[in-house]
N, C-alpha and C positions, 0 to 999 in steps of 0.2 A: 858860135864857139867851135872851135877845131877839134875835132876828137880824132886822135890817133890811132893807132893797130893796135889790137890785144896784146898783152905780153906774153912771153912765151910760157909765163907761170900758168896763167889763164887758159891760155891753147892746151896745154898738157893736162890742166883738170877736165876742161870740160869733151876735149876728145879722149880721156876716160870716162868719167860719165854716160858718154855717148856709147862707147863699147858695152859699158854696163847694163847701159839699157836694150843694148838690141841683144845682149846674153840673155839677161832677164826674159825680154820676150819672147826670143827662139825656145825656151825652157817648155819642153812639151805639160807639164805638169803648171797648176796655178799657182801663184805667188801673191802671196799678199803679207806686207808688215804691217804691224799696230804696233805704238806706240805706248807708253806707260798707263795712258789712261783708256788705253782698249780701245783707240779710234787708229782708221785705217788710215794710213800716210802713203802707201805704194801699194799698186797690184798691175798685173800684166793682162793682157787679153784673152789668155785662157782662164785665168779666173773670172773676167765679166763674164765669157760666153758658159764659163760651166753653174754660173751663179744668174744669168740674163739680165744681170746691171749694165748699164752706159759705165764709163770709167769715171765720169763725173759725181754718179753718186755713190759711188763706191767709196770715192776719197773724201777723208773723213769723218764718212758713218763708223759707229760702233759695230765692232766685230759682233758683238752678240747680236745683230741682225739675221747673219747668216746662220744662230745656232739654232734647231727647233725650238719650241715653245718649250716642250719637256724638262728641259737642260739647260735652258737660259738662263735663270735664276741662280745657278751653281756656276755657272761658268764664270764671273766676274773671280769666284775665289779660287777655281781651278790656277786663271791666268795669272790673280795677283801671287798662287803660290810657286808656277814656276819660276815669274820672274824675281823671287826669294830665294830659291835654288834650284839657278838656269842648268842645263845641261840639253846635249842635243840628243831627242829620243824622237821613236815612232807615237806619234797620240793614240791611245784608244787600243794598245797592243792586248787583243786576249776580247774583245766587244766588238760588237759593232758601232760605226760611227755614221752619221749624215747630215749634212747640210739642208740651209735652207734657200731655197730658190726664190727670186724674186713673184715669182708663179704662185708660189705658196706649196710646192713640190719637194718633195724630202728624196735627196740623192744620194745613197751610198758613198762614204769617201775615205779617205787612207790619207794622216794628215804630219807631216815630219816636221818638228818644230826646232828651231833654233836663235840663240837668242845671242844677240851685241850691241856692244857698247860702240859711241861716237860721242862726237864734240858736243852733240844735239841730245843725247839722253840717251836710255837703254830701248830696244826696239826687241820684239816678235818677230821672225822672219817663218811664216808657214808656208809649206810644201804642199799642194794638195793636190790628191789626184781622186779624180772620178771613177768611182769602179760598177758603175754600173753594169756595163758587159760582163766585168770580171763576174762579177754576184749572178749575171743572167746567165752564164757557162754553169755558176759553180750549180746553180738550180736545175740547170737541164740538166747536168752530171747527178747533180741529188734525184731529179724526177727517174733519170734512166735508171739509176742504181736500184731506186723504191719499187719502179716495174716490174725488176727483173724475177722470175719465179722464184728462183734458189736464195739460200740467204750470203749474204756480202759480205767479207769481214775484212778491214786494210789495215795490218801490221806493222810499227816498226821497228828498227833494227833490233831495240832493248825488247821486241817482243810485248811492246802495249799495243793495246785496241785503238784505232784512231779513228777508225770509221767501222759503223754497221747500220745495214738495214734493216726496216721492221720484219722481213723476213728472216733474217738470222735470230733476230731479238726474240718472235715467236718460237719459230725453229726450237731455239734453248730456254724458253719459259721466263726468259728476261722482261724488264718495263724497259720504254723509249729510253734511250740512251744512258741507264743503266752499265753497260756494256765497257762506254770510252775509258780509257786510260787505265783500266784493268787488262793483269795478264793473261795473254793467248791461253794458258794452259789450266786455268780455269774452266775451259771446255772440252778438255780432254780427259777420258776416264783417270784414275788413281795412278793403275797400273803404269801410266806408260808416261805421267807425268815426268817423272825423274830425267827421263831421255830424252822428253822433247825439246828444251833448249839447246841441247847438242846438234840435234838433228837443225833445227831454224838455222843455228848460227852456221852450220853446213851449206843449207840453202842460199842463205845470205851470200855465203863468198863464192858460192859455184851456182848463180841464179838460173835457172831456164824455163817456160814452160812447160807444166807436165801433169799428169793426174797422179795425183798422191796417195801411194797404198796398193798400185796396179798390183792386182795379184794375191790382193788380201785385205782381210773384214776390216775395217774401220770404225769408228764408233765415237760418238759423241758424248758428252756428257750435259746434262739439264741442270737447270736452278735446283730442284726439288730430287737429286742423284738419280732418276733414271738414264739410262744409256739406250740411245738410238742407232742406228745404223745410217751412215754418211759415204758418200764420195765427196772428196775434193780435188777441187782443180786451183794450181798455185799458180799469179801469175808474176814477176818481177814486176815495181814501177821504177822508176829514177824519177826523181824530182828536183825543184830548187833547194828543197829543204831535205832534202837524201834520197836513201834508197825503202822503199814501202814494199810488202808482199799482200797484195791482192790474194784472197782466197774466195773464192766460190764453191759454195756448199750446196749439197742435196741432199735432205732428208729421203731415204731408201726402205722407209720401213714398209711401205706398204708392195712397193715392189720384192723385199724380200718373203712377206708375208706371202706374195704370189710366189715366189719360187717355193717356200716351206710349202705351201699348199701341194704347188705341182711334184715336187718330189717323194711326197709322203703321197700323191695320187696315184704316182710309177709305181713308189712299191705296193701301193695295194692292188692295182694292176699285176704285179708282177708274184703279190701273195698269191693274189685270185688264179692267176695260170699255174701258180704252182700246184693248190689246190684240185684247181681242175684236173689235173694231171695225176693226182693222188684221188680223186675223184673216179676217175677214169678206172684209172687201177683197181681201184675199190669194186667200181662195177664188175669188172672184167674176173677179178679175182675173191674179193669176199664174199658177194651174195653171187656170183655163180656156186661157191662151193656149198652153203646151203641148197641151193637148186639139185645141183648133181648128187651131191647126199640122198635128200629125198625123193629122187626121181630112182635111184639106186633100192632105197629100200620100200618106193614102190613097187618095184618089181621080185624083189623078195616075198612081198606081201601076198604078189600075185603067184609068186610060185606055191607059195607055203598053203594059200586058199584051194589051190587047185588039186594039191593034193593032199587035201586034207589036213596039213600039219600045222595044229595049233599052238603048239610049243612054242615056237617064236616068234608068236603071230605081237604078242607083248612087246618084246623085246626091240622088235624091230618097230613097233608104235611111238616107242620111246621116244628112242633116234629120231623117227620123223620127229615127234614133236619139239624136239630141240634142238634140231634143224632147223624149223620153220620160226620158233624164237629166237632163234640169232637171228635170221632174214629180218625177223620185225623190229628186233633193238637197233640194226643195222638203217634200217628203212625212216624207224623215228628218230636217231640220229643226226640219218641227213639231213631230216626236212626241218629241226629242231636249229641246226648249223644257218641252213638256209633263210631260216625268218629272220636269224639276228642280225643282217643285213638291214633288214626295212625298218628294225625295231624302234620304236620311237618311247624315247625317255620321258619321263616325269618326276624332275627333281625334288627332291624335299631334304631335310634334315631330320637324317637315319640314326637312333643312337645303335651302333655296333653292336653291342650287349643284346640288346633285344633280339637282333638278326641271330644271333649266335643261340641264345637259349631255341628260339624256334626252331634252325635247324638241328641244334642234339636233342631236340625234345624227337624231331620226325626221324632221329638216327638213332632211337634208344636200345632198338634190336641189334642191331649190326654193333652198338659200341658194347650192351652187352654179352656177343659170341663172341669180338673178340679182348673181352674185358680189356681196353684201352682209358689211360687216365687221361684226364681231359684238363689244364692248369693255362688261365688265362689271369691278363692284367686285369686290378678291380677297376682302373679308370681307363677302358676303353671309348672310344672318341666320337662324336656324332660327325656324320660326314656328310656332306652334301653329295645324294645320290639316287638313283632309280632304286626306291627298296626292294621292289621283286627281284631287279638285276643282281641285287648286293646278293638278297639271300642268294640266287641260283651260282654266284658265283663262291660266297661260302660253301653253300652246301656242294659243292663241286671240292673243293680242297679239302673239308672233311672228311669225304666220302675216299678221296687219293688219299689224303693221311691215313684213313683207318683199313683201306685195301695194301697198302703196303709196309704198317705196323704189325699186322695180323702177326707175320714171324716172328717178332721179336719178343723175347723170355718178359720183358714189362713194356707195353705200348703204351708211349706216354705223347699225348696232340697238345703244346703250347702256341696261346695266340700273344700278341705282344704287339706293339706298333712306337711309331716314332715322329715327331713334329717335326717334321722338316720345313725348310724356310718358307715354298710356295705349294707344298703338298702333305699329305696325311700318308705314314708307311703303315701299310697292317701286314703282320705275318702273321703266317700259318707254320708251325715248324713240327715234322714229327721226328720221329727215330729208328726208321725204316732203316732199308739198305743203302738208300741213297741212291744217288746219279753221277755216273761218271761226266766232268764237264766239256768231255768232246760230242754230249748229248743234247746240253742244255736247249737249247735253240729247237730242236729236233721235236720236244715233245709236247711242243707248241701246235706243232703241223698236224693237220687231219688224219685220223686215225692213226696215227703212231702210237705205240704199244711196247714198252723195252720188254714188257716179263708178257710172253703170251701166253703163261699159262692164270694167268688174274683176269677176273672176270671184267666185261666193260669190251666199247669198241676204239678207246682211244680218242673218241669226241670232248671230253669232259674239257680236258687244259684248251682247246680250241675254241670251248664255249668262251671258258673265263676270258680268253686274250681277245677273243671279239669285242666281248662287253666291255673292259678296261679300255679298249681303241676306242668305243660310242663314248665311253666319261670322258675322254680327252685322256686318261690316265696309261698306265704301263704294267705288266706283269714279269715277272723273269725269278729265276729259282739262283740259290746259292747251295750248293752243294757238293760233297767227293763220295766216291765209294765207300762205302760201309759206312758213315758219317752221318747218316740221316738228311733228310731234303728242307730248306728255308725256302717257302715259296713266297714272295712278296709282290703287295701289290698298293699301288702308288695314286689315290685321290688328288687332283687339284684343289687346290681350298676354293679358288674360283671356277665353277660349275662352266662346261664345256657347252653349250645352249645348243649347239649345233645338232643334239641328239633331242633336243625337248622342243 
């Protein structure tokens, strides 16, 4: 039998055809259709080689060969439901997805499905690509990110969380991923909340790298509202899916706690030379004048013996002797100044009240010469403190209270205190003459003395501010002329251990 030429109807389908298939194959991504009953009719050589089938047993087989085991069982109704209401989407968008290898090997994959119609029935046409590399970057990118000390945090445009590591998550007292899809400014204190979108969306349109804050404290905010102290560094990304800001954070508390340290070390450095310098003074000018006093009415002594004259022999005995007890208040002073350096605390819980009876019980002379009324709160505070310290430091502002109420027509010493958020206030108030406040500060200093004619060497307010600096605590006066003196002073509720 003769068989002629192809027709040219024939010529033109099957060199389409032909074009189709070597489209199909060039297609860097796998290809495979399934037909209505989820067996496979077409695939290309990137799907045997990403799947390790011959092409032979490919075609055919049930798709759900390639599905894991996990997901097998659902996938007949996945498929029978798109092909009910086809449309062309990404598979799997928002999960992960994997195939199954002829190995018995489960590979990551990214699967685009699209479905049509022919003379032959409705078909599956799937897209698949392999993303093993992709997941192996995305892992090293997650290992590097996990590594890194600081904590990581990747924003986008609308200011959600899209990425963090477990060092930011600790950082801010968050759990594992916790964090995503909440907003940035959820970790930024109160304050400064309001302005921070303004500020992002500023960055956003004028991106750079930079350190954020250059110049000034920064601060974090925690799950449980405390506030840390932070550097950031912002960096722009551009991606396929937009523009992200990368932040890296450093938690700085313990670095600032070194600077608080070292600056509060300066000025005590810088106390102590002041002191020394009033120390100095001290020497050169307080106890020489007792010396020279008593070397003076040595020599009186000696005249008066020689010639016989006893008359002043008294008088001039006096002087010495009140001489030589300035030198020793003088002398116990310093070295009283001196111990409270090395003093070592033992805290306990003090109730006020008791401190206070003891010392006006051991002031009952002095408050009766200068009948002074004595009016305190009935609910004063048990405080966590050295109780010798407390008393010596009461009895120190009682004893100022009642040395500089002596003038006044009614001497009246009220105590009083106040709950403050992280400390106990206790005042001392009396109704003295008061202190001018270009003094305040001043009568802190060693041996400073405004009225030199009151007796004392001006050690007393030097004691207390020592002992206040060993609690961790604070002392300072509120006061104006003729207005009488507020001296307060300020407990931690939490005990400063550094002295115990």
């Amino acid at each position: 039998m003769h068989v002629g030429p192809a027709s040219p109807v024939d010529s033109g389908h099957l060199e389409k055809e032909a074009k189709l298939r070597t489209v199909i194959e060039s297609v860097p991504n796998g290809i495979i259709m399934v037909d209505e009953m989820g067996k496979i009719t077409l695939c290309n050589t990137e799907a045997e080689r990403m799947f390790g089938y011959e092409r032979d047993e490919l075609l055919g087989m049930p798709v759900e060969t390639l599905v894991p085991s996990q997901v097998r069982t659902k996938h007949p109704t996945y498929r029978e439901s798109f092909l009910h209401d086809p449309s062309k989407r990404q598979m799997g968008a928002g999960r992960d997805l994997t195939g199954l290898r002829k190995d018995g090997a489960e590979i990551p994959v990214e699967i685009g499905l699209n479905h049509i119609k022919t003379n032959e029935g409705s078909f599956v046409v799937a897209s698949i690509v392999d993303i093993t590399e992709r997941k192996r970057q995305e892992e090293k990118f997650r290992t590097i990110v996990e590594s890194v000390p600081n904590g990581i945090i990747m924003v986008d445009t609308a200011g959600s969380i899209t990425l963090s590591n477990s060092e930011a998550e600790k950082m801010f007292g968050y759990s594992r991923g916790e964090l995503l899809g909440k907003k940035v400014e959820m970790l930024i204190p109160m304050r400064y909340q309001g302005n921070h979108p303004i500020e992002r969306d500023r960055f956003i349109h004028h991106p750079q790298k930079r350190q954020m804050g250059a110049g000034r404290d920064l601060s974090g905010l925690k799950k449980d509202g405390t506030e840390i102290p932070v550097e950031i560094g912002l960096n722009p990304i551009e991606t396929p899916e937009g523009r992200y800001i990368l932040a890296s954070i450093l938690d700085i508390s313990e670095r600032k706690s070194i600077d608080d340290k070292l600056h509060q070390a300066y000025e005590e450095v810088q106390q102590k030379n002041r002191e020394m310098e009033q120390f100095v003074y001290t020497v050169s000018h307080d106890l020489k004048a007792p010396l020279v006093t008593s070397m003076s009415f040595i020599g009186f002594l000696k005249e008066d013996i020689r010639a016989n004259d006893l008359s002043t022999v008294s008088d001039s005995l006096q002087r010495l002797e009140k001489a030589h007890r300035r030198m020793q208040e003088l002398i116990n002073d310093l070295l009283q100044v001196s111990r409270i350096g090395r003093m070592e605390l033992h805290y306990e819980k003090v109730p006020t009240k008791e401190i206070l009876d003891e010392v006006l019980e051991n002031a009952v002379e002095r408050i009766q010469a200068t009948k002074a009324q004595f009016d305190w709160a009935t609910d004063l505070p048990v405080i966590w403190a050295d109780r010798k310290r407390l008393a010596q430091v009461l009895e120190n502002l009682v004893g100022n209270a009642l040395k500089y109420t002596s003038d006044a027509t009614d001497p009246l010493v009220h105590v009083f205190w106040n709950d403050a958020p992280t400390e106990i206030q206790l005042c001392v108030k009396d109704n003295g003459p008061g202190i001018d406040p270009q003094y305040h500060a001043k009568i802190f200093g060693l041996f400073q003395r405004l009225d030199s004619s009151k007796e004392g060497t001006g050690v007393g307010l030097t004691i207390v501010s020592r002992i206040m600096q060993l609690h961790g605590g604070r002392v300072w006066v509120n006061s104006e002329s003729g207005q009488g003196a507020e001296f307060w002073l300020a407990f931690p509720k939490v005990p400063n251990r550094k002295g115990s």
